[in-house]
N, C-alpha and C positions, 0 to 999 in steps of 0.2 A: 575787353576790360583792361585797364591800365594796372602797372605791375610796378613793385618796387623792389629792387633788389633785397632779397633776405640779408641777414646781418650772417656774415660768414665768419665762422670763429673754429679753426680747425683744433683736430682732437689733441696737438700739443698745448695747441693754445691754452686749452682746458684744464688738460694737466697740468700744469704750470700755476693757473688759476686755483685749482683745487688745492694742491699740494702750498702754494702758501698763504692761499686763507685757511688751510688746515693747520699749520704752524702758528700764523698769527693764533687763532683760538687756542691753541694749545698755550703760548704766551700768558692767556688770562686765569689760565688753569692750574699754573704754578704755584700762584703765590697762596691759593686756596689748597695746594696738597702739601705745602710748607705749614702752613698754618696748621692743619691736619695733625701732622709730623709733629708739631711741636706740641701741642695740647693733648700729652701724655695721660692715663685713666687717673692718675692718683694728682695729680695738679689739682688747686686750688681754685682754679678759674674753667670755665667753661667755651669755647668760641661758638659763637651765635649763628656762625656759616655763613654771612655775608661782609666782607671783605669793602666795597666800595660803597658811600653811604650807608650803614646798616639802620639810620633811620628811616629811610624809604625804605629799606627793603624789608625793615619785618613787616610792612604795612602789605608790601606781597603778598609776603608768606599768608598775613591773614585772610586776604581775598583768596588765597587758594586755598585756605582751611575752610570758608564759607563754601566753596564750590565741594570740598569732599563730605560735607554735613549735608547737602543736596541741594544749595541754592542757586538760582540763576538770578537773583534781583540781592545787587549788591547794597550792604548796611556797612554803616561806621561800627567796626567794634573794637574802636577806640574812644566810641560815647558812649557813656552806660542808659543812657535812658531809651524805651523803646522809640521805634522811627519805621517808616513806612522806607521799604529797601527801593531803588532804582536800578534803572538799566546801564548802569557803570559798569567800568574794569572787568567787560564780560570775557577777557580772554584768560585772565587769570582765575576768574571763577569756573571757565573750561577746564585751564590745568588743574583745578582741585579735582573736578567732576571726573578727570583723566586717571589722577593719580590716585582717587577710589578705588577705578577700575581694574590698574593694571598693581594696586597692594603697595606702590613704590613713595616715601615721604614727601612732604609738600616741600622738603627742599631740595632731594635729588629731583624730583620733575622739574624745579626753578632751574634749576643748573641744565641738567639736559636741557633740555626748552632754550636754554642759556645760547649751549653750546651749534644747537640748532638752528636758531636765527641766524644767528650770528655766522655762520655758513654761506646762508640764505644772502643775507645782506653782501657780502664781498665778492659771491657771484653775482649778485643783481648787478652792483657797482661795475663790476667788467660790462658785462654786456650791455650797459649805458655805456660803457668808454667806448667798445665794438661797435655797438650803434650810431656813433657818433665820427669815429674815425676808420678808416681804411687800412691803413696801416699800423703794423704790431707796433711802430717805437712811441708813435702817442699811445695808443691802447696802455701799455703797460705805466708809461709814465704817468697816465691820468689815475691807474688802480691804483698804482705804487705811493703817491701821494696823497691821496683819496684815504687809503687802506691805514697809513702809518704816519700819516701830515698831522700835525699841532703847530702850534706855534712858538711862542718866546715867551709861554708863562715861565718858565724854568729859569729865566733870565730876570725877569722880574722878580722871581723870589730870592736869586741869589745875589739880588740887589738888596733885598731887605725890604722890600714892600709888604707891609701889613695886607694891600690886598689883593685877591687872587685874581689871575686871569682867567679867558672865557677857556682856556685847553687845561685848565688847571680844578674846574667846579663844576664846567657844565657837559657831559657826559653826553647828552643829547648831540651836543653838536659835533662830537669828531668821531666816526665810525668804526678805532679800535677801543677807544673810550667807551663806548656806547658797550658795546662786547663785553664790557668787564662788568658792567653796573648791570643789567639786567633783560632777561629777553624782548619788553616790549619795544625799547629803543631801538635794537639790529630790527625789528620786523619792521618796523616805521621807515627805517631809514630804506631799509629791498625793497618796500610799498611805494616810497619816492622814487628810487632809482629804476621799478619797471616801467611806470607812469609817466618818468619823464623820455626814457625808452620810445614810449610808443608816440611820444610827442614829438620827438626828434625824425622818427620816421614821415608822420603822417603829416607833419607841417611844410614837408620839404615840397621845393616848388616841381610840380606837376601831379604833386596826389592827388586825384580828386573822389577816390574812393570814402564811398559810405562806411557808420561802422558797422560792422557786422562783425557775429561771434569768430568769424575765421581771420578778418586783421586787427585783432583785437581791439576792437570796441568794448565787446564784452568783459574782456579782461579789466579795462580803464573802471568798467563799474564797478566789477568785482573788489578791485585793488581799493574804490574811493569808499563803499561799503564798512573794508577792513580796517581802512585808516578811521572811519569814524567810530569805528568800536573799540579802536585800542589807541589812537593818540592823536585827537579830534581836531586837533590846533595844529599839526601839521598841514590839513588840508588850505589851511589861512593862507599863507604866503603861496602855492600852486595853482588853488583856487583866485586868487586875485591877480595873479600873474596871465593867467585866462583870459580872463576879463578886461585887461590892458591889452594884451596879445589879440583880441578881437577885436579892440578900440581902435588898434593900431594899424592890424590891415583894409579895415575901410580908410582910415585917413591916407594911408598910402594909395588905396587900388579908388575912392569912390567906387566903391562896390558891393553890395554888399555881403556879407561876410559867411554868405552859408556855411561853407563846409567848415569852417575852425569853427561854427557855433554849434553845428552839427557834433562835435568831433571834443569840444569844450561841454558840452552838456551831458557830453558821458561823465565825465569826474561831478561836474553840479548837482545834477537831478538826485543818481541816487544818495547823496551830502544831505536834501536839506529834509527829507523827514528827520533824519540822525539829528538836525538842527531843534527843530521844533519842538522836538521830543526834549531835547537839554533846556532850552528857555522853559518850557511847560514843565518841567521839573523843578528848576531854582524859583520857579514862579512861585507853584503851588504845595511844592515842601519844603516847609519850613527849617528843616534840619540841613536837607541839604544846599538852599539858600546858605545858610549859616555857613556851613561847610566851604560851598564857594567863595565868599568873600571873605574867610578867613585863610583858603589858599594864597597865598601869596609869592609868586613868583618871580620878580620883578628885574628887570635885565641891568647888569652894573654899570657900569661908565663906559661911553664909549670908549675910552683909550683902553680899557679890559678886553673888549674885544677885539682891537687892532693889534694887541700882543696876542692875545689868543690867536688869532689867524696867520700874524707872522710872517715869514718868508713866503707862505701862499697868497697872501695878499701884495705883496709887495710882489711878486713873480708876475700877480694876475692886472696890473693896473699898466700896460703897453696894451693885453688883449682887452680889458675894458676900455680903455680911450678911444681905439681902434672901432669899436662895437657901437660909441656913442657916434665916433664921425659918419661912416658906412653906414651901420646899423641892418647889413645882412641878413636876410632872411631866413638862410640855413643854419640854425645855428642859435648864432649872435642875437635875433632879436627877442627870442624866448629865454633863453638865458640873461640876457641885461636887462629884462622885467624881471624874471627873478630874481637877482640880483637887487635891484631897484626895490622891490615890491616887502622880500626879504629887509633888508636893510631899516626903511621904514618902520614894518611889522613889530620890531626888538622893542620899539619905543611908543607903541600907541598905547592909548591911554587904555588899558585892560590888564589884569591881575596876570593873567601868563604870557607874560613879554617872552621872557627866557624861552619857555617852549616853542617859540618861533626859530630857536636857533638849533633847531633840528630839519637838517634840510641844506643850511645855508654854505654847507661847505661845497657841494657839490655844481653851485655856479660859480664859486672861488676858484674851487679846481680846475674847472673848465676852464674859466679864462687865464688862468695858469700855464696850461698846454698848451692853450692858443699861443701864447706869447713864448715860452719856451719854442715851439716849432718855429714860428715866423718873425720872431724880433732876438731874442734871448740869444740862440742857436749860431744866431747869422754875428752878434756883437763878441761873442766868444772865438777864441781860436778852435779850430778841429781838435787838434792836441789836449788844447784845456778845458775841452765838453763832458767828457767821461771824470776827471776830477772834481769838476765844478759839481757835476749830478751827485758825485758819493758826498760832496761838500755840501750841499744841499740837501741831503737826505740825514748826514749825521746832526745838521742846527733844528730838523723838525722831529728827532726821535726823542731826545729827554725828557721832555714833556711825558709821552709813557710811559718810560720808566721808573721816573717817578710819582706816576696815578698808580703804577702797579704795585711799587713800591714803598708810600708813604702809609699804607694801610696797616701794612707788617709791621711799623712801629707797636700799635696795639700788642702785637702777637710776642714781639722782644722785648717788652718792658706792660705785662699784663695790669700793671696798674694804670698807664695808658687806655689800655681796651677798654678798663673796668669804667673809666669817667664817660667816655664815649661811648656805654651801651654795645663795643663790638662783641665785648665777653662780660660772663655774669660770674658770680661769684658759682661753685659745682653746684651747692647747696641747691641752689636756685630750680639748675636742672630738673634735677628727683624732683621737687615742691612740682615741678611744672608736669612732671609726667605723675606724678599723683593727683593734680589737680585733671587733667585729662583725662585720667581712669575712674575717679572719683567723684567729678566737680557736675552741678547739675549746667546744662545746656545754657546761655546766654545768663546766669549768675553774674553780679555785681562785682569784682576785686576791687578793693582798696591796697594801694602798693607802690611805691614810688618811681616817677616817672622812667626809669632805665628800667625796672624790673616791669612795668604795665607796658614800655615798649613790646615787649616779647611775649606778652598772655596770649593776648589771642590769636598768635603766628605757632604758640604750640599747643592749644587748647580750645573747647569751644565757649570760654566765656569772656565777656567784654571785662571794660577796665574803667574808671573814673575817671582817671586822664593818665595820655600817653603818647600822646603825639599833637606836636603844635597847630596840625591843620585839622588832621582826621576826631581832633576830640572837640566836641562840641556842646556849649561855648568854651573854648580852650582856656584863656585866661582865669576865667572864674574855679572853675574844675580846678587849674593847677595850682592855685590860690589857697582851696580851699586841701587840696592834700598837704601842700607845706606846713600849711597853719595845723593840718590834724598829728602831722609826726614830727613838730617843734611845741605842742603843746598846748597851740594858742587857742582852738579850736576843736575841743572834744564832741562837742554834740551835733553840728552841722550833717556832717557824713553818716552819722548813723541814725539821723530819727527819720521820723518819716516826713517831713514837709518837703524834701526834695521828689522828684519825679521817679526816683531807684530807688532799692535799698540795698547794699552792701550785705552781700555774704561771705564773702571770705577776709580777712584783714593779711597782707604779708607784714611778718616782721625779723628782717634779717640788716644783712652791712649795708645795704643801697637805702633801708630807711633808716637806719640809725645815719647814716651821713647825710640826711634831712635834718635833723637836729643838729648839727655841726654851725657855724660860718664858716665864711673863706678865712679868717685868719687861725682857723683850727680848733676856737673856743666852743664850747655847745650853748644855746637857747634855754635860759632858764627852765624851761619848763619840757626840754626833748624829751621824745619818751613816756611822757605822763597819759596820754590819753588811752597809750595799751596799756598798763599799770593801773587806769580807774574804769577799763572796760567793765561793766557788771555782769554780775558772777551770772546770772540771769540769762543774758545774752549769749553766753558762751555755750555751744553746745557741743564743740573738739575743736581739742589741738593737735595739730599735727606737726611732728617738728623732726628735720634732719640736719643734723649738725646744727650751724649758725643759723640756721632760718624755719622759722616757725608762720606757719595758718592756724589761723583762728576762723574757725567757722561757727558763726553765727546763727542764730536762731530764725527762723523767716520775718517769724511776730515777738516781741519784746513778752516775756513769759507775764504771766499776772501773777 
């Protein structure tokens, strides 16, 4: 039986690994125990616990409030109307069903979970560097860049560019980025980094081993399984990159191509139930249809993501040219379809462009090293190698620092937080943990969009609208809350010709700033519709401090 050398990575090696992708994670865990620190009991304001996007991330929190209520088949309960639930976001429905079990909040599980991946992920990332190279000074420089690389959104904004680059927004694509926002990202990204792992190995010339559970075949399924449970569009650009990659060695060998189709159809096969299952979902429910096409993800301008990637792209284009002349078998040729495949992907015609760019740094990097060792290395002087590398390290760190730290503006100037949904007013809190101890099970709120953010991330009832993708039809819902807490619109929301009925109404500072404009004037009529609620209707109030529920009657009394 033919052999391939194992991937040798000794026990310093490891530590070294361990010890600073343990620092890095600790890096992401600052600015969340600052924030902490500074959101004293008696403050005014509340923090919401998620720090990077807090729009995504109460949407989390809600799938792991569904998983601690006992669901496996995930609902929008950010649409108030009933819907038949799907086999979505089943990893975060796990962490609820987790954090039932072991009594611990749906947002310290997020954060552990956080912290856990994201381990995950910076080990895997080595042992693709190990698997790939031989020796420790690429190994390290491939993680070291990999692990802490961005690019020159930082440059761009301190240009004054209105707008962001991809190291600046999109979180998916850079792997300490990824760390900060939220667990599924680091896991997507260790799912790539094993899978491509075992591609590296097994494509290399003379393997002609089967898969089997002991050279990881099995694993390949296992991994393409997991990516289809928790971030399905990743498999896009690996999965086509396959499919090139086997196009490729028949055109080279006329031959045909068993063993990479053997070896490629571990990641395919078990994909496409996961596939079928998502079509025959959007197909035949109607909500979540909706849902889909009102996701919108859409990739920015390419010049966003050539500062987004920065000096890594710029470092990796001698090992790309190199890879198109050659086009090497070890290596090069599976990496320059990804690459290739990738690249394409950001822009085809389909609603999660962006999600493709989870993944795509990892053929950047590569070809990065490549060229660092055999072109970069050799145009530098000896002397001025170890300079250039700290030079090179300090133009791709800013970018972090300021993802880790433009969020903390909320936290130093709380009326900040308060526009952005990071923090609510305290008030809000209590209302929410009474509503939690009090509120009936999937209940209707009426409550303005920054306060419906956060219902059902700390509660079990849905909301009328509160999230641009997750509320469905989003537009109309948000339409019709503006027009109920500026006046325009008293009866829509509460009668019955909608598909809901509203039980609880909030009314504190997040709705009375519904009634406002932006020049600071209020709407004729702000306010009037909780003012002509009838007396009828009212069956308690509940009120702390500045913010009062109104819970309503189920049926309008006679």
């Amino acid at each position: 039986m033919q052999t391939l050398r194992s991937v040798d990575v000794s026990t310093a090696e490891w530590r070294w690994v361990i010890i600073i992708s343990g620092l890095l994670v600790a890096l992401t865990l600052l600015p969340y125990a600052w924030a902490l620190a500074q959101n004293g009991p008696n403050d005014p304001w509340h923090f919401m616990g998620i720090l990077a996007n807090p729009q995504d991330g109460a949407t989390y929190l809600s799938k792991i409030e569904q998983g601690r209520q006992g669901a496996w088949l995930f609902e929008l309960r950010h649409t108030p109307q009933t819907h038949d639930g799907a086999g979505f976001h089943t990893f975060y429905l796990f962490l609820g069903h987790a954090a039932r079990i072991t009594g611990l909040s749906n947002l310290v599980i997020f954060h552990i979970t956080r912290v856990a991946t994201s381990l995950l992920m910076f080990i895997s990332l080595y042992q693709l560097g190990a698997t790939i190279w031989v020796r420790l000074r690429p190994r390290r420089l491939f993680f070291t860049l990999i692990a802490v690389g961005s690019g020159l959104g930082w440059l761009l904004l301190v240009a004054g560019s209105t707008a962001l680059a991809a190291d600046m927004n999109i979180p998916e694509a850079f792997p300490f980025y990824a760390a900060y926002a939220n667990p599924h990202f680091p896991l997507s990204i260790a799912s790539l980094a094993l899978i491509a792992s075992s591609y590296m190995v097994v494509f290399r010339r003379g393997y002609t081993a089967e898969p089997s559970i002991e050279n990881g075949g099995l694993g390949i399924m296992l991994l393409s399984m997991l990516l289809a449970l928790i971030q399905p569009t990743a498999l896009i650009p690996i999965g086509g990159t396959l499919v090139l990659y086997v196009i490729a060695r028949y055109s080279l060998t006329r031959e045909f191509p068993v063993h990479e189709l053997r070896w490629a159809s571990m990641l395919w096969l078990p994909a496409i139930p996961f596939a079928v299952y998502y079509v025959a979902v959007f197909r035949f429910n109607d909500t979540m249809a909706a849902f889909n096409e009102q996701n919108q993800t859409l990739s920015p301008a390419l010049y966003l993501y050539v500062f987004g990637y920065g000096l890594l792209l710029l470092l990796a284009i001698p090992g790309l040219i190199r890879a198109i002349r050659h086009f090497e078998r070890d290596g090069d040729q599976f990496m320059l379809l990804w690459f290739t495949v990738n690249l394409v992907g950001l822009y085809l015609p389909f609603n999660l462009q962006r999600r493709l760019a989870l993944g795509f740094i990892i053929p950047i990097v590569y070809f990065a090293v490549r060229s660092l060792e055999d072109y970069w290395f050799y145009k530098v002087p000896r002397e001025w190698r170890a300079p250039a590398t700290i030079a090179l390290i300090v133009f791709i760190v800013p970018t972090n620092i300021l993802v880790l730290g433009i969020p903390l503006v909320g936290v130093l100037a709380p009326e900040k937080g308060l526009e952005t949904a990071q923090s609510l007013e305290a008030d809000y809190w209590y209302a929410f943990q009474w509503l939690n101890d009090n509120g009936e099970t999937d209940a209707v709120v009426l409550a303005s969009p920054n306060t419906s953010l956060w219902v059902p991330a700390y509660s079990d009832e849905v909301v009328v609208y509160g999230h641009p993708f997750e509320t469905v039809p989003a537009d109309e819902r948000r339409k019709q809350v503006e027009a109920w807490y500026r006046g325009e619109d008293c009866i829509t929301l509460i009668s019955s010709d909608l598909p809901f009925q509203v039980r609880y109404i909030f009314w504190g500072p997040q709705e009375r700033a519904l009634g406002k404009k932006e020049d600071g004037t209020s709407y004729p009529n702000a306010g009037q519709c909780i003012t002509e609620l009838p007396e009828d209707r009212i069956q308690q109030e509940v009120t702390r401090g500045d913010v009062t529920i109104y819970v309503l009657a189920s049926e309008p009394s006679g």
